[in-house]
N, C-alpha and C positions, 0 to 999 in steps of 0.2 A: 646580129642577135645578141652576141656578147656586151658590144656597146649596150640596149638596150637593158639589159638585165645590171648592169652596172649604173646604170641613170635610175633606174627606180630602186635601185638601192641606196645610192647616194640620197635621192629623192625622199625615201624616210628615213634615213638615217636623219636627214636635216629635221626634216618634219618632227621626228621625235626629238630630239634637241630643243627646238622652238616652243614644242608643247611644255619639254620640262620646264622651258624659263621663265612661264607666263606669267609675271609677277603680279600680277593683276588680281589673272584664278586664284594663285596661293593664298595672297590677302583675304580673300574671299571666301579663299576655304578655310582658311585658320579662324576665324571671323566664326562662322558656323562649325569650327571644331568646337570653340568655346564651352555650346551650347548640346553638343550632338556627339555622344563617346563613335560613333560606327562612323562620323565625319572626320573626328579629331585618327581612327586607327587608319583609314583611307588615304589623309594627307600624310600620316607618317611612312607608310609604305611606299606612298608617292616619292617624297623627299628622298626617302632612304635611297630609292632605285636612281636616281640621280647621283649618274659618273662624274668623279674629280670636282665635288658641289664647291661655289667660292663660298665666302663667310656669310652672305646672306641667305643664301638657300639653307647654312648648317645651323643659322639663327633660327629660320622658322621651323628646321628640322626641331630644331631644341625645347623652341619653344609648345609646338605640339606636343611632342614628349612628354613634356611638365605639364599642361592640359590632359594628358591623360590620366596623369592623377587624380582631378577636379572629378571623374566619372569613377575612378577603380570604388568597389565599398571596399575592398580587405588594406587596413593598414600597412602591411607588407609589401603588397603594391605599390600604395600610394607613394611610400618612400621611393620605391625602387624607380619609378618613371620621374620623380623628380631629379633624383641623382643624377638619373639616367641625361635628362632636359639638362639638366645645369652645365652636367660634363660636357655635352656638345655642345650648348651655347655658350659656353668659357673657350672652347675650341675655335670659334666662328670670330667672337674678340681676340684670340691669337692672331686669327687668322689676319684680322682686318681690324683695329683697335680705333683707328679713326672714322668708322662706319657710323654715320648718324642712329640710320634705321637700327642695324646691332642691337647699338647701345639700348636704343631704346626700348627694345624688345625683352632686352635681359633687365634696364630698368621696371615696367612694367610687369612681370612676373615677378620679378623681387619683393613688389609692392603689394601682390596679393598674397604672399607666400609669407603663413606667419613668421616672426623675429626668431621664436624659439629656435623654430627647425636649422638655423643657420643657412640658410640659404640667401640672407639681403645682406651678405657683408660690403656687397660693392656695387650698393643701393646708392649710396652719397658721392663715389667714383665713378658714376656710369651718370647723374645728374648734374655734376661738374663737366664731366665730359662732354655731354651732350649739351650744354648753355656756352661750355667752350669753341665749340663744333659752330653754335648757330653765330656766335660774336664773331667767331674769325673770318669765316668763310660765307660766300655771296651765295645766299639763299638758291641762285639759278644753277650755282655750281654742284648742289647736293643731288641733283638729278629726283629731286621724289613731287609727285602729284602736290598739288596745292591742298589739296582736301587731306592727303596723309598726314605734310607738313600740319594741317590746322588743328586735328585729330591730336598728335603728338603735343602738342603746346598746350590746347587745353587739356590733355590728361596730365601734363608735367603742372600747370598750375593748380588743376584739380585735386592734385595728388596732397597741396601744404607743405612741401618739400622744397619749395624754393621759398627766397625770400625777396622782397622786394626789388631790390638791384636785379635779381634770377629774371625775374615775371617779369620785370620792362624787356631787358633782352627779349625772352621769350615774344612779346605782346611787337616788337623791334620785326622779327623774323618774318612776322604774317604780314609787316606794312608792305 
């Protein structure tokens, strides 16, 4: 009986692990956080409840965070959840600085988040990085979904932020 009650413990304990990692759903939800404030507050509580998160889970942590601004009306807010996103997704680049996905994560928010506010200082750091990322290393080795990978390359070339030499690399990564 002991046994048993220790198997279906272990049992979801794994279960909830697995659930938290589903990198899949997150995408998916962050995706429809963009769009949906009661999406974007669901996926942050989700993230947040996730024990010991590696730097990509504190990326999309971060990055909802700062989506929550996109929804807040009171100015006060709206500051405060981006801080809030920025600090944790500067954390997630601590954490893991050579992270494709990361980068690009805290690149894209940079790129909707006007100049003034200061938040795109390391818009042009996180664009090198990532054109860096794709030139050194063997596209199979970054481990992400082909359609993420595709996704990412044309928002990077979409963005006007790279320049020609950038966008071959880039257009190089999806051959």
């Amino acid at each position: 009986m002991k046994t048993f009650f220790l198997s279906l413990i272990i049992l979801f304990s794994t279960a909830t692990i697995s659930m938290a990692y589903d990198m899949k759903k997150i995408r998916e939800d962050y995706i429809a956080a963009i769009s949906n404030s009661e999406k974007a507050d669901k996926l942050c509580s989700e993230l947040t409840a996730i024990k010991n998160p590696d730097a990509l889970i504190l990326a999309y942590l971060g990055s909802a965070q700062a989506i929550k601004a996109k929804h807040a009306w009171n100015p006060v807010n709206k500051m405060s959840y981006l801080k809030q996103g920025f600090k944790t997704i500067d954390k997630a680049i601590a954490k893991d600085p050579n992270h494709l996905e990361v980068r690009f994560l805290r690149f894209s928010l940079q790129y909707y988040v006007p100049t003034f506010l200061g938040y795109s200082k390391n818009i042009d750091t996180d664009k090198d990085k990532i054109i860096d990322l794709l030139k050194k290393k063997e596209v199979a080795s970054l481990k992400l979904d082909k359609k993420i990978l595709k996704d990412m390359v044309n928002f990077m070339i979409d963005s006007k932020k790279c320049d020609e030499q950038e966008i071959a690399i880039l257009r190089k990564a999806l051959a």
